[in-house]
PyMOL Python script that loads the backbone (N, CA, C, O; Angstrom):
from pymol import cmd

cmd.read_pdbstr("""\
ATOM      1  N   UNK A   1      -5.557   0.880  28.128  1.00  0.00           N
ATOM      2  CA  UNK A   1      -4.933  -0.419  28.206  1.00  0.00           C
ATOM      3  C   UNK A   1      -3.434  -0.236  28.029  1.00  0.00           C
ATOM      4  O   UNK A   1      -2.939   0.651  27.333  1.00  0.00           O
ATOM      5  N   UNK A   2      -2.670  -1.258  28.798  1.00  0.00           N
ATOM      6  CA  UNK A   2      -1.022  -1.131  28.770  1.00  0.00           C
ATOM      7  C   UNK A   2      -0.439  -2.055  27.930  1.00  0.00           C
ATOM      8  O   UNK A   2      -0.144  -3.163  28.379  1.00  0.00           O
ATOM      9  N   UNK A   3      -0.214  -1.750  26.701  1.00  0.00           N
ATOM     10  CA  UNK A   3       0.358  -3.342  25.857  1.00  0.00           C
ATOM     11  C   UNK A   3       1.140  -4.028  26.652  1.00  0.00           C
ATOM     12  O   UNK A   3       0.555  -5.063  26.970  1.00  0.00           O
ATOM     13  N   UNK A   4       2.163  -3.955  27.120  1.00  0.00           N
ATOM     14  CA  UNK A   4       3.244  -4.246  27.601  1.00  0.00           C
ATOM     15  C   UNK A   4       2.479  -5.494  29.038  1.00  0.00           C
ATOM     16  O   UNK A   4       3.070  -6.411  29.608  1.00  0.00           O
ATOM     17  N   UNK A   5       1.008  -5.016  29.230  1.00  0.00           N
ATOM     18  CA  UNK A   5       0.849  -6.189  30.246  1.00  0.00           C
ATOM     19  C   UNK A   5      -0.787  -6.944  29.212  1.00  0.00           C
ATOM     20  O   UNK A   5      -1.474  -7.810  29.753  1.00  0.00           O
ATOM     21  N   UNK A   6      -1.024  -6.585  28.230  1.00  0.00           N
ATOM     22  CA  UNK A   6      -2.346  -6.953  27.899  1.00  0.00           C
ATOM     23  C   UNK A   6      -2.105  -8.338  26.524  1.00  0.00           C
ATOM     24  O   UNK A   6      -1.045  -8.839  26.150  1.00  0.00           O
ATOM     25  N   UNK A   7      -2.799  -8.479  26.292  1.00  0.00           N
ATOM     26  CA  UNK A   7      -2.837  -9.910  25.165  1.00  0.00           C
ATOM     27  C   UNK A   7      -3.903  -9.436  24.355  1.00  0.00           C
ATOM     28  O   UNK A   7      -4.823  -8.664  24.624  1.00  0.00           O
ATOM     29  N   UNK A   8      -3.481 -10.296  22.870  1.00  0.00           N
ATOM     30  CA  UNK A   8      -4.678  -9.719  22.017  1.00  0.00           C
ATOM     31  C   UNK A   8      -6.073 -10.020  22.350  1.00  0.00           C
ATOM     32  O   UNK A   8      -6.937  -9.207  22.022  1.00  0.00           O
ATOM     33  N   UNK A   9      -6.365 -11.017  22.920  1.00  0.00           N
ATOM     34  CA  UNK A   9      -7.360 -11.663  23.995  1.00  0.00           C
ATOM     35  C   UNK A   9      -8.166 -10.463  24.443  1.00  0.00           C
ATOM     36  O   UNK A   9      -9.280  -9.977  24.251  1.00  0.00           O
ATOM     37  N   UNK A  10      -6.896 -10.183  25.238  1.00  0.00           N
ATOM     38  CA  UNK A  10      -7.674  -8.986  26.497  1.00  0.00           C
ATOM     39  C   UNK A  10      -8.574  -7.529  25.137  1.00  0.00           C
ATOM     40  O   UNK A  10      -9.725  -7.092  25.158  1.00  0.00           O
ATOM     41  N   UNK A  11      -7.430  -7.203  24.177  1.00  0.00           N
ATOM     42  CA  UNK A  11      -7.816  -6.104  23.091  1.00  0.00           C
ATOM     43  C   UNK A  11      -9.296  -6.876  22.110  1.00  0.00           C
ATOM     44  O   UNK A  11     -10.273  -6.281  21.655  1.00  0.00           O
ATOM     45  N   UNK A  12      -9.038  -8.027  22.057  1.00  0.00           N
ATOM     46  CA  UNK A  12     -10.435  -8.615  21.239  1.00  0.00           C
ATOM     47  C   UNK A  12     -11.310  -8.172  21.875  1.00  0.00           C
ATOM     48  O   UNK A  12     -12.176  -7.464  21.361  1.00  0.00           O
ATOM     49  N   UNK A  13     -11.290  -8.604  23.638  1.00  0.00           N
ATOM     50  CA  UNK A  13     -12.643  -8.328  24.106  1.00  0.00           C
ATOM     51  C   UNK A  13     -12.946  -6.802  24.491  1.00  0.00           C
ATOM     52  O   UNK A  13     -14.101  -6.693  24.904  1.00  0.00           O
ATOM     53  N   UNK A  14     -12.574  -6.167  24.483  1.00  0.00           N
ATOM     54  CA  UNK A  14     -12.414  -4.515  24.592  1.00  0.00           C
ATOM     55  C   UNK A  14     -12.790  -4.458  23.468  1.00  0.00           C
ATOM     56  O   UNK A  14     -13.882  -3.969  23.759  1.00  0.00           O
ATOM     57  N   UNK A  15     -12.846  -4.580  21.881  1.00  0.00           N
ATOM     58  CA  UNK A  15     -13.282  -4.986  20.841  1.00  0.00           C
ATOM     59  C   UNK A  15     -14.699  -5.292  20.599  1.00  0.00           C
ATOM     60  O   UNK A  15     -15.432  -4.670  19.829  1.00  0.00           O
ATOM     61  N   UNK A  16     -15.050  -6.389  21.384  1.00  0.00           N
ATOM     62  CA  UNK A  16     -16.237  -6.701  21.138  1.00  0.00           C
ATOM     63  C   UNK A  16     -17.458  -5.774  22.109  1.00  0.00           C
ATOM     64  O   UNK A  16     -18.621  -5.538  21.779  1.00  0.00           O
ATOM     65  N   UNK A  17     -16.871  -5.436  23.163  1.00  0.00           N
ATOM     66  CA  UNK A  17     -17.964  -4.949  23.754  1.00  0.00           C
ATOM     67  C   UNK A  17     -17.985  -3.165  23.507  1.00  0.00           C
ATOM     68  O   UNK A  17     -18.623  -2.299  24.107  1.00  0.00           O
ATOM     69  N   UNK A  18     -17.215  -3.086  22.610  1.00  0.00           N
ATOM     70  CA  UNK A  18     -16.940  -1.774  22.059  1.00  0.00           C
ATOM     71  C   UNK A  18     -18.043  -1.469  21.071  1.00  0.00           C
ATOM     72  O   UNK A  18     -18.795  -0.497  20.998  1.00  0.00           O
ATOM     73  N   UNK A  19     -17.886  -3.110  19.955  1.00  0.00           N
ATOM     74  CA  UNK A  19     -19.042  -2.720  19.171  1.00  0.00           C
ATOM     75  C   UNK A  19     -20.559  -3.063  19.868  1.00  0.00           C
ATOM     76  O   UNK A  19     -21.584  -2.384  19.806  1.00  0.00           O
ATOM     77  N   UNK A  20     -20.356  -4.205  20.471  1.00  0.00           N
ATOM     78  CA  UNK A  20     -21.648  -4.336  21.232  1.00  0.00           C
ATOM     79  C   UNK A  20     -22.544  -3.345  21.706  1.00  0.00           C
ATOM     80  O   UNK A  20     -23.746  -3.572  21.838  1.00  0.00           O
ATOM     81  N   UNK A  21     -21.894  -2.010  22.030  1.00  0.00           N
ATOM     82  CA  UNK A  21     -21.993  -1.316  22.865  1.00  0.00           C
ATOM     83  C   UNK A  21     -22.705  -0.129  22.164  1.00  0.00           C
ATOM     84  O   UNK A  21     -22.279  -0.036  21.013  1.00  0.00           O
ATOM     85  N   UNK A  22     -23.895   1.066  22.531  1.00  0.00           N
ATOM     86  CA  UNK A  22     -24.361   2.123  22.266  1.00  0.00           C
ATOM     87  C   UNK A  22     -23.446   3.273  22.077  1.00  0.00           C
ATOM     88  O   UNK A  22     -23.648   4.325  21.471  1.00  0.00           O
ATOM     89  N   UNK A  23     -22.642   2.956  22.567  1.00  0.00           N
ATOM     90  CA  UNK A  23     -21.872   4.730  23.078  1.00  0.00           C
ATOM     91  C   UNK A  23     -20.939   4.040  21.718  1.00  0.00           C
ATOM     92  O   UNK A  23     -21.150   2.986  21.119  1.00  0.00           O
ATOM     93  N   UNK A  24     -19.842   5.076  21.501  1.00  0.00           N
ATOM     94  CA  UNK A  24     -18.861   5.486  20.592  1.00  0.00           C
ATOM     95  C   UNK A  24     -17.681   5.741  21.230  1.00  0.00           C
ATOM     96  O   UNK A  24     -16.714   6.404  20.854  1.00  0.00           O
ATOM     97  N   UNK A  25     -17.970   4.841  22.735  1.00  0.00           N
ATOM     98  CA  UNK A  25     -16.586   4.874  22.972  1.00  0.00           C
ATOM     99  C   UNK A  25     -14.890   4.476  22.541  1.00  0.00           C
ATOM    100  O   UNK A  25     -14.772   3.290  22.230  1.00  0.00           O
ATOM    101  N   UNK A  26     -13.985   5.042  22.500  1.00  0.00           N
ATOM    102  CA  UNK A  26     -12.584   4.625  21.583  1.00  0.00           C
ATOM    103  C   UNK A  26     -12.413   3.594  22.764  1.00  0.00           C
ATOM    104  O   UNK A  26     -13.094   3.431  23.776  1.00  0.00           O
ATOM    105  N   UNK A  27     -11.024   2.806  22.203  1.00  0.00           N
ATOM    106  CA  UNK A  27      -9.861   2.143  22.794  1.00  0.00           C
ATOM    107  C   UNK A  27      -9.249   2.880  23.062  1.00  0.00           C
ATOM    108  O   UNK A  27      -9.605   3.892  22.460  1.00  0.00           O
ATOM    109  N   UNK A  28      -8.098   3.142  23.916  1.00  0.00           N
ATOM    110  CA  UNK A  28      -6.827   3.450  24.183  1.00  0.00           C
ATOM    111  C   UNK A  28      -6.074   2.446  24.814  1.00  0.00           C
ATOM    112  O   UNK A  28      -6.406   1.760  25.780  1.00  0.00           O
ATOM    113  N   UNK A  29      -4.561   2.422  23.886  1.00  0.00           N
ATOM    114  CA  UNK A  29      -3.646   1.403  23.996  1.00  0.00           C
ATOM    115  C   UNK A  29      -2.330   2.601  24.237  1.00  0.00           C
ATOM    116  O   UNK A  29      -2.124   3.670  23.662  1.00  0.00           O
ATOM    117  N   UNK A  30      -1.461   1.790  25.510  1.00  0.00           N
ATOM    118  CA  UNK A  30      -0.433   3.172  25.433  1.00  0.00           C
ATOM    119  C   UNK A  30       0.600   1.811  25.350  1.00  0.00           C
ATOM    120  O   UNK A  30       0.423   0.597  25.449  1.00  0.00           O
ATOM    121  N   UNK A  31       1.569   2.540  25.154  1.00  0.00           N
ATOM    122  CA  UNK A  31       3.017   1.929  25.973  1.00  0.00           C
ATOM    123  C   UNK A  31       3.448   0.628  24.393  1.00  0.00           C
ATOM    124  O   UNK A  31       4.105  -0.389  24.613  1.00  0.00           O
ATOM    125  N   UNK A  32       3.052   0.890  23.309  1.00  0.00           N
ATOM    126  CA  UNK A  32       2.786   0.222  22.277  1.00  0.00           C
ATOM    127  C   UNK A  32       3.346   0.943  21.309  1.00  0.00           C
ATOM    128  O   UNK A  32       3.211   2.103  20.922  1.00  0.00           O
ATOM    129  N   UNK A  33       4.407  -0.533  20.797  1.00  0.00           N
ATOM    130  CA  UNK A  33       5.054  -0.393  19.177  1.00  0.00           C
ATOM    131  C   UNK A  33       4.049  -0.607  18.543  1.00  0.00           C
ATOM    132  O   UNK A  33       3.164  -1.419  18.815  1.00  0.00           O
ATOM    133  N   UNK A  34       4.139   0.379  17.315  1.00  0.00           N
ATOM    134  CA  UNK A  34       3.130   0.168  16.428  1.00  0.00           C
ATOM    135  C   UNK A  34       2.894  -0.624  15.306  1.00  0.00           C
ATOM    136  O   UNK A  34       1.889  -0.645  14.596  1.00  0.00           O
ATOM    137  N   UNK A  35       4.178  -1.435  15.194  1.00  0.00           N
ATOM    138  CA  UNK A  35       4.593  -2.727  14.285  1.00  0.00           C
ATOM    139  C   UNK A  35       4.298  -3.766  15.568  1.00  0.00           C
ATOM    140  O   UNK A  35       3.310  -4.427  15.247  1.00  0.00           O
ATOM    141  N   UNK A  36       4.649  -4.064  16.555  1.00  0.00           N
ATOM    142  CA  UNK A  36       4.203  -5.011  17.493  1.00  0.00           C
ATOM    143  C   UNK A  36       2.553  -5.201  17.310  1.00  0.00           C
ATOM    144  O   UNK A  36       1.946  -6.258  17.483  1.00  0.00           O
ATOM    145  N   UNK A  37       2.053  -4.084  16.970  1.00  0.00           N
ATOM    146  CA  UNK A  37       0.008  -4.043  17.050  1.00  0.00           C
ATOM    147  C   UNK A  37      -0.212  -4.557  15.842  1.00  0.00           C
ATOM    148  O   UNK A  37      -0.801  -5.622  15.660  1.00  0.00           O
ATOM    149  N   UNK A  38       0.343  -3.678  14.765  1.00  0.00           N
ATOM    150  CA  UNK A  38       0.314  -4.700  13.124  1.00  0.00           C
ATOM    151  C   UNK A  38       0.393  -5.935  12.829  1.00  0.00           C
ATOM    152  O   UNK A  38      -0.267  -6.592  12.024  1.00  0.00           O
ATOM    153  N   UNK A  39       1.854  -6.452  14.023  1.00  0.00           N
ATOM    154  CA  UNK A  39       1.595  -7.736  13.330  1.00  0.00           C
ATOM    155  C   UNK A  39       0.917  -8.856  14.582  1.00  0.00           C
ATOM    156  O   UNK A  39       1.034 -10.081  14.593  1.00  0.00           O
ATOM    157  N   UNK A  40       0.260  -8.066  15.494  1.00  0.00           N
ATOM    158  CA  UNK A  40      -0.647  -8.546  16.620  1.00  0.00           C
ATOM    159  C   UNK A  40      -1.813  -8.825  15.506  1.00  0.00           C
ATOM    160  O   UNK A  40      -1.956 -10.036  15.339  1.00  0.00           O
ATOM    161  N   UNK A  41      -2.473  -8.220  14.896  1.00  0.00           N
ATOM    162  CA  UNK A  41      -3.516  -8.205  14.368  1.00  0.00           C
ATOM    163  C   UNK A  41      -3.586  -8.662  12.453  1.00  0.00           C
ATOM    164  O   UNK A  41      -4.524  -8.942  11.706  1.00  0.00           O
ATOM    165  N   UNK A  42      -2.282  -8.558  12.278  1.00  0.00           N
ATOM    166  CA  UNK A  42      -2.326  -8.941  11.218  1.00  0.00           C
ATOM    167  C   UNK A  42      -2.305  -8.266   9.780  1.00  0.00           C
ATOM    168  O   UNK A  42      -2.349  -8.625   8.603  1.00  0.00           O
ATOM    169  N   UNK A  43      -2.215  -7.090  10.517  1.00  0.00           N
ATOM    170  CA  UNK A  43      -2.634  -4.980   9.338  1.00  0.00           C
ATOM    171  C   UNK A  43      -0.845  -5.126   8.762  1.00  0.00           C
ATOM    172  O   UNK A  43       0.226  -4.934   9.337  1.00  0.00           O
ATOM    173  N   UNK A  44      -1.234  -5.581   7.285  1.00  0.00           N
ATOM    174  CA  UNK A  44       0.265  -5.030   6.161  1.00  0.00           C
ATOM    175  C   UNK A  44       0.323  -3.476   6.962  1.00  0.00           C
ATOM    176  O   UNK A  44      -0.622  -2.887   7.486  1.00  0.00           O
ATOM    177  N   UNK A  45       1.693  -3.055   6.868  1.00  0.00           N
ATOM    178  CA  UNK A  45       2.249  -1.759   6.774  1.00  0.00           C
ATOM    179  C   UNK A  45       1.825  -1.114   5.467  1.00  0.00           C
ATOM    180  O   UNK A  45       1.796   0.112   5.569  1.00  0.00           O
ATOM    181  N   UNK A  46       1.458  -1.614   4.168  1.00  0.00           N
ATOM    182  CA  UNK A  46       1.168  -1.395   3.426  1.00  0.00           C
ATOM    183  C   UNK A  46       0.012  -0.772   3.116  1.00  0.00           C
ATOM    184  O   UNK A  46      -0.248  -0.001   2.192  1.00  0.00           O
ATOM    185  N   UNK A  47      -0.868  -1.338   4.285  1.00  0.00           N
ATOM    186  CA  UNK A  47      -2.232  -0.714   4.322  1.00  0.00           C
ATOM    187  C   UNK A  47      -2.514   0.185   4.623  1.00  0.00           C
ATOM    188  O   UNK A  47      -3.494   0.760   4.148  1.00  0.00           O
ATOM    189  N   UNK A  48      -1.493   0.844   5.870  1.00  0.00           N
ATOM    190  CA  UNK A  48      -1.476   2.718   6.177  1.00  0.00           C
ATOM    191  C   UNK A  48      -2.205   3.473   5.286  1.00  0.00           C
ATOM    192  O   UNK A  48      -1.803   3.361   4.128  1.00  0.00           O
ATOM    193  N   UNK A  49      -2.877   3.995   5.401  1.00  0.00           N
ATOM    194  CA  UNK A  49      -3.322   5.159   4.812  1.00  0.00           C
ATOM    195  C   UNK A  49      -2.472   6.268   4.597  1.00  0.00           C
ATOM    196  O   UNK A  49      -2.123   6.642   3.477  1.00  0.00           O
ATOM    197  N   UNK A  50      -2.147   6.781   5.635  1.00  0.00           N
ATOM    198  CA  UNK A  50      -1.398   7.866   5.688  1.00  0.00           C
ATOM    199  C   UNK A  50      -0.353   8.154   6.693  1.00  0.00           C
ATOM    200  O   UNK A  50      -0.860   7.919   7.790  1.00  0.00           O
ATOM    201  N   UNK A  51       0.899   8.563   6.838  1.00  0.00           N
ATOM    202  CA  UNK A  51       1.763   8.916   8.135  1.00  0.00           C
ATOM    203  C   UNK A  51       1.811  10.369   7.956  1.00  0.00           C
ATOM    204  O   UNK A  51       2.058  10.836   6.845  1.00  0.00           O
ATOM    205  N   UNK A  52       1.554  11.245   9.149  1.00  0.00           N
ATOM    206  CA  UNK A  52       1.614  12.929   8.894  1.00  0.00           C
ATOM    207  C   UNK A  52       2.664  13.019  10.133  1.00  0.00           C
ATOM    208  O   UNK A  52       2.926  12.129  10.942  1.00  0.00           O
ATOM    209  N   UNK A  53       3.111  14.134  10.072  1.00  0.00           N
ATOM    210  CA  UNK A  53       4.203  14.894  11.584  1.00  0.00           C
ATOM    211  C   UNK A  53       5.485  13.922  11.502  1.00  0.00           C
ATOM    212  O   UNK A  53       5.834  12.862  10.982  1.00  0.00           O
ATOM    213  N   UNK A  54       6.036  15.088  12.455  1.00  0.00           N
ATOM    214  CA  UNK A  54       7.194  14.631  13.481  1.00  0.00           C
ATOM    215  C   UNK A  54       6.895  13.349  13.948  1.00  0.00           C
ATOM    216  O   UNK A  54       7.698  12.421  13.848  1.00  0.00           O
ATOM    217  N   UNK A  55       5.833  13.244  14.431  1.00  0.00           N
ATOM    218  CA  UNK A  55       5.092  12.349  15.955  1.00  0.00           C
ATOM    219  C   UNK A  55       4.870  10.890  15.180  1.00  0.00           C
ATOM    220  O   UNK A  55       4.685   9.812  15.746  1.00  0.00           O
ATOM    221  N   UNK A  56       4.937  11.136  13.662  1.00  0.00           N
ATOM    222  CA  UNK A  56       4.552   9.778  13.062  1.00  0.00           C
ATOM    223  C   UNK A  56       3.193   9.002  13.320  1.00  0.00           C
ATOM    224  O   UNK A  56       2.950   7.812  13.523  1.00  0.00           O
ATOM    225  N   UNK A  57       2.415  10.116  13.235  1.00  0.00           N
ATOM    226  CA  UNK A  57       0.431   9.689  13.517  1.00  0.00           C
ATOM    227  C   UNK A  57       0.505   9.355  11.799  1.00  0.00           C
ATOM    228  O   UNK A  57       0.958   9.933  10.811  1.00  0.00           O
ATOM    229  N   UNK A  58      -0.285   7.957  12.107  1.00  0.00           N
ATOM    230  CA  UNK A  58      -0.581   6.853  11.039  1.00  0.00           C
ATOM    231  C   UNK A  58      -2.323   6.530  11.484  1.00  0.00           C
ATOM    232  O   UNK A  58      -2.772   6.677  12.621  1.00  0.00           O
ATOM    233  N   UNK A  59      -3.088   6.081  10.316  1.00  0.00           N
ATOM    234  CA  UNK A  59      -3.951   5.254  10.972  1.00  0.00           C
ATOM    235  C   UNK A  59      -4.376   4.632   9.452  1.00  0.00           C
ATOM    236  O   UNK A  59      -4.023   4.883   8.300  1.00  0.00           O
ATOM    237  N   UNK A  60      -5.406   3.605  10.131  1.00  0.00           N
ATOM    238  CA  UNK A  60      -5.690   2.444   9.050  1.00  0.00           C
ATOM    239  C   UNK A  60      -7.210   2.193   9.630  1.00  0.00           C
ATOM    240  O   UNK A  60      -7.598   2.512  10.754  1.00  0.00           O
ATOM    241  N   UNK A  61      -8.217   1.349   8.282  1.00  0.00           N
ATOM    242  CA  UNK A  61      -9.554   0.849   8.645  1.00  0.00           C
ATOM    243  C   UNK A  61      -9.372  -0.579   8.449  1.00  0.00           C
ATOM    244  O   UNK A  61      -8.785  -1.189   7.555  1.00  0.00           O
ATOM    245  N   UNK A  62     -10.033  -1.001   9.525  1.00  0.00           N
ATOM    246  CA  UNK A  62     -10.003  -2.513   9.350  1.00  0.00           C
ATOM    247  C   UNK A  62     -11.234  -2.844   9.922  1.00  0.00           C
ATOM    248  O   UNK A  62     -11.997  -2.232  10.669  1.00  0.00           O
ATOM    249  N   UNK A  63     -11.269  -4.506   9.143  1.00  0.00           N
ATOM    250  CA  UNK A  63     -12.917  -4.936   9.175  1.00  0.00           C
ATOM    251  C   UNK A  63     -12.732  -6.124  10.578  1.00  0.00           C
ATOM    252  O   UNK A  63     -12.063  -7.143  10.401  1.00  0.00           O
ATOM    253  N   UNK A  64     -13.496  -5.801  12.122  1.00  0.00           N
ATOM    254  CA  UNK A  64     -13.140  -6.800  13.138  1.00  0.00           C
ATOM    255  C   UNK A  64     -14.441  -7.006  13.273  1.00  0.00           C
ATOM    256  O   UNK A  64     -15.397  -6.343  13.672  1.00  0.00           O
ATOM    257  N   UNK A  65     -14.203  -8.473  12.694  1.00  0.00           N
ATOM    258  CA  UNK A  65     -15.797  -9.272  13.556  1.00  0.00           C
ATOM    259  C   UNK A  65     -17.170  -8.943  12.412  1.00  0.00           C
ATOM    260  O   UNK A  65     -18.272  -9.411  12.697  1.00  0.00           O
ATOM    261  N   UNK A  66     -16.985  -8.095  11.097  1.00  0.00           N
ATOM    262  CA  UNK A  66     -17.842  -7.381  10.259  1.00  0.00           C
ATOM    263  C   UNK A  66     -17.869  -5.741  11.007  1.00  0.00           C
ATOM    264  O   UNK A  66     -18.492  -4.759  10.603  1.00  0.00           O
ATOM    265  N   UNK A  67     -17.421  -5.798  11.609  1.00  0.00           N
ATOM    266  CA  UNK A  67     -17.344  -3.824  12.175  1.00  0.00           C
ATOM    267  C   UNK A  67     -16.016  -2.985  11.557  1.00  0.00           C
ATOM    268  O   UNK A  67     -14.880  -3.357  11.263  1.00  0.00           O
ATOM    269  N   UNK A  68     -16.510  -2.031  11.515  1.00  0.00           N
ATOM    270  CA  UNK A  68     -15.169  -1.090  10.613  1.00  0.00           C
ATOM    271  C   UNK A  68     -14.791  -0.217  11.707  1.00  0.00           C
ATOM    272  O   UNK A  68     -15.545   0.692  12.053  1.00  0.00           O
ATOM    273  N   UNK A  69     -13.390  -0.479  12.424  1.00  0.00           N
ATOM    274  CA  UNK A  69     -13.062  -0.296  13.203  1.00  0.00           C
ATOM    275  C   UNK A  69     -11.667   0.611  12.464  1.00  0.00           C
ATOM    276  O   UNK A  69     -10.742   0.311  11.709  1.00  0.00           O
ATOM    277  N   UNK A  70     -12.089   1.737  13.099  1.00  0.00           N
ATOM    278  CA  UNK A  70     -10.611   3.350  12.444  1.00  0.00           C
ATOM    279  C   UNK A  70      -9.584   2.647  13.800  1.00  0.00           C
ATOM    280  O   UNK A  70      -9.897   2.512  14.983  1.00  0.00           O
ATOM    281  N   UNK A  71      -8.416   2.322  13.174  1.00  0.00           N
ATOM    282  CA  UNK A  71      -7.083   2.415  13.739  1.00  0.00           C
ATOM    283  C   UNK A  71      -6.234   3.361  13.334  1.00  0.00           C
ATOM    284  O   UNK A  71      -5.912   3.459  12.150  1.00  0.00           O
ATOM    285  N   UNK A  72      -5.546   4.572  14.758  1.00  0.00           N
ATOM    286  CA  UNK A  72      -4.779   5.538  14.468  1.00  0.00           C
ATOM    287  C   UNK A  72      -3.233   5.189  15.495  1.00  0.00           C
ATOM    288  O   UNK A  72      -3.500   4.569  16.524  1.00  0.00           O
ATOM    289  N   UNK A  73      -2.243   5.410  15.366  1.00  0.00           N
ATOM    290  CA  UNK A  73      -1.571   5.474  16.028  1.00  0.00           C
ATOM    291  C   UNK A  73      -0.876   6.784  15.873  1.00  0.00           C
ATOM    292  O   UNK A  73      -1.061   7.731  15.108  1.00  0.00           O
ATOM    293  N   UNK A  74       0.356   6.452  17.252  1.00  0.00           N
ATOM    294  CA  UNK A  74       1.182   7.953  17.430  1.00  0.00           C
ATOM    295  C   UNK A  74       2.774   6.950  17.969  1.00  0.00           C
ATOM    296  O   UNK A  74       3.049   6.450  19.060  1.00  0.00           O
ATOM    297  N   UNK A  75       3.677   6.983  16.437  1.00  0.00           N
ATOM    298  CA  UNK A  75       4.394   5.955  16.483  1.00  0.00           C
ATOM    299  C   UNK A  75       5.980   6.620  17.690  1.00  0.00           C
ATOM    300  O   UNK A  75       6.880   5.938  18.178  1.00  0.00           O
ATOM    301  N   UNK A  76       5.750   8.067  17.803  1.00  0.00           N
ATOM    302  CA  UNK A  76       6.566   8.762  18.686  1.00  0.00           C
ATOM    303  C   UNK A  76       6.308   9.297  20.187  1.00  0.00           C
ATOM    304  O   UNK A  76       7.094  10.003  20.818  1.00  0.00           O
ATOM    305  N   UNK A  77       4.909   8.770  20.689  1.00  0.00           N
ATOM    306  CA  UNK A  77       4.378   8.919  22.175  1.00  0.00           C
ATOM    307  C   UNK A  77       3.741   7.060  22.246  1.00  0.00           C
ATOM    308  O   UNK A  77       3.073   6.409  23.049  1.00  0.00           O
ATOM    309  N   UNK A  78       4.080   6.922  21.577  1.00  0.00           N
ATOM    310  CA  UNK A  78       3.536   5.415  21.401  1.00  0.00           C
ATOM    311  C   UNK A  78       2.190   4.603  21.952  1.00  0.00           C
ATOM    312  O   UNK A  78       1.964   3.590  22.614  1.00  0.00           O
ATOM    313  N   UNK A  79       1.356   5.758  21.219  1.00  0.00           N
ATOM    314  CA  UNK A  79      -0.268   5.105  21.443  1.00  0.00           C
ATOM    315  C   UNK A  79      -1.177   4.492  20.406  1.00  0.00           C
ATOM    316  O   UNK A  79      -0.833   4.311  19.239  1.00  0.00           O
ATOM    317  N   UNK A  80      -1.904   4.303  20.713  1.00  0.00           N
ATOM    318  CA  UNK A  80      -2.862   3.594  19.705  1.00  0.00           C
ATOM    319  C   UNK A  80      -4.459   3.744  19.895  1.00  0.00           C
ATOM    320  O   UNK A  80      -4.880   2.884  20.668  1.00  0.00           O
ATOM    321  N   UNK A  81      -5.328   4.493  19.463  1.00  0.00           N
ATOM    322  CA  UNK A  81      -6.674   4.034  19.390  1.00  0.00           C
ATOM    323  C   UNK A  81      -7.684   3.514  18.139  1.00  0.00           C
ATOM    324  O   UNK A  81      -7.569   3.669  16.923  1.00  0.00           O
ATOM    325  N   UNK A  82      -8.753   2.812  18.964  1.00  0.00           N
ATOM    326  CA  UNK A  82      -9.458   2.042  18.669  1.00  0.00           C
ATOM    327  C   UNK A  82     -10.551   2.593  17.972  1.00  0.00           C
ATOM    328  O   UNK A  82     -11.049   2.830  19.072  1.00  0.00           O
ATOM    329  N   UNK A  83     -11.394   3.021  17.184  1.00  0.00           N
ATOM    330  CA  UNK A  83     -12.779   3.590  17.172  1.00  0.00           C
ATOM    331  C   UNK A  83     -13.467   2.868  15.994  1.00  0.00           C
ATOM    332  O   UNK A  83     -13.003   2.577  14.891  1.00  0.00           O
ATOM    333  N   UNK A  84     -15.014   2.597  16.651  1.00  0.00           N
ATOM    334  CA  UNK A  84     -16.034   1.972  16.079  1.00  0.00           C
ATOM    335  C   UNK A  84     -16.250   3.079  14.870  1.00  0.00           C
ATOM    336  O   UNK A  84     -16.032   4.283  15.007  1.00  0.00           O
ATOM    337  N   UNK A  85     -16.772   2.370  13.526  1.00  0.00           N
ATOM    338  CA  UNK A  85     -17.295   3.455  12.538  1.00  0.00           C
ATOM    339  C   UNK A  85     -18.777   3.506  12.569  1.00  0.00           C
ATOM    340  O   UNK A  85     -19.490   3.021  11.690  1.00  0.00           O
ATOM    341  N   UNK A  86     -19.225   4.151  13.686  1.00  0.00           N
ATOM    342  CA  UNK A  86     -20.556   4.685  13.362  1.00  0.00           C
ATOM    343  C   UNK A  86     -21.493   4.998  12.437  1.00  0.00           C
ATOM    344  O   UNK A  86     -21.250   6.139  12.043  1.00  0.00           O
ATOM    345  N   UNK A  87     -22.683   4.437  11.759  1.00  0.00           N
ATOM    346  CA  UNK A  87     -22.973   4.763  10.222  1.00  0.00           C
ATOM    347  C   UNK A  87     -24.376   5.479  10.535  1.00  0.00           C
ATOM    348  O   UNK A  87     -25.051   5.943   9.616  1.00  0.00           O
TER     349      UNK A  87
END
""", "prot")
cmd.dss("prot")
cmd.show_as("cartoon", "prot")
cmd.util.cbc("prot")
cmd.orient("prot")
């Protein structure tokens, strides 16, 4: 997905049929500030878990819809994925 042309709309439903869904397939979001996605969704900066590298890879867990959905970004190639937590 291209932030720059998508809506949180369009990322909800990529969302839902993500968890809906059997497979363990990720999201991919390119072309994306990673404070633009935070405060798309509503994730404190505070909540980071962790920032490692040069590249500024961050990620965070958040609860969408009751699903625990791993958010990672890459705040210096400027991507973002999505992944269901499989239990």
């Amino acid at each position: 997905m291209d932030f720059r042309t998508c809506t949180k709309a369009d990322i909800e439903k990529e969302l839902d049929k993500m968890i809906a869904s059997k497979t363990n397939d990720d999201i991919h979001i390119s072309h994306v500030v990673s404070n633009d996605f935070l405060d798309m969704f509503g994730i404190d900066e505070n909540d980071i878990e962790d920032f490692n590298g040069w590249s500024c890879d961050w990620w965070v867990e958040i609860n969408y819809n009751g699903a625990r959905i791993g958010v990672s970004g890459n705040a210096f190639y400027g991507t973002i994925a999505l992944t269901k937590d499989v239990e």
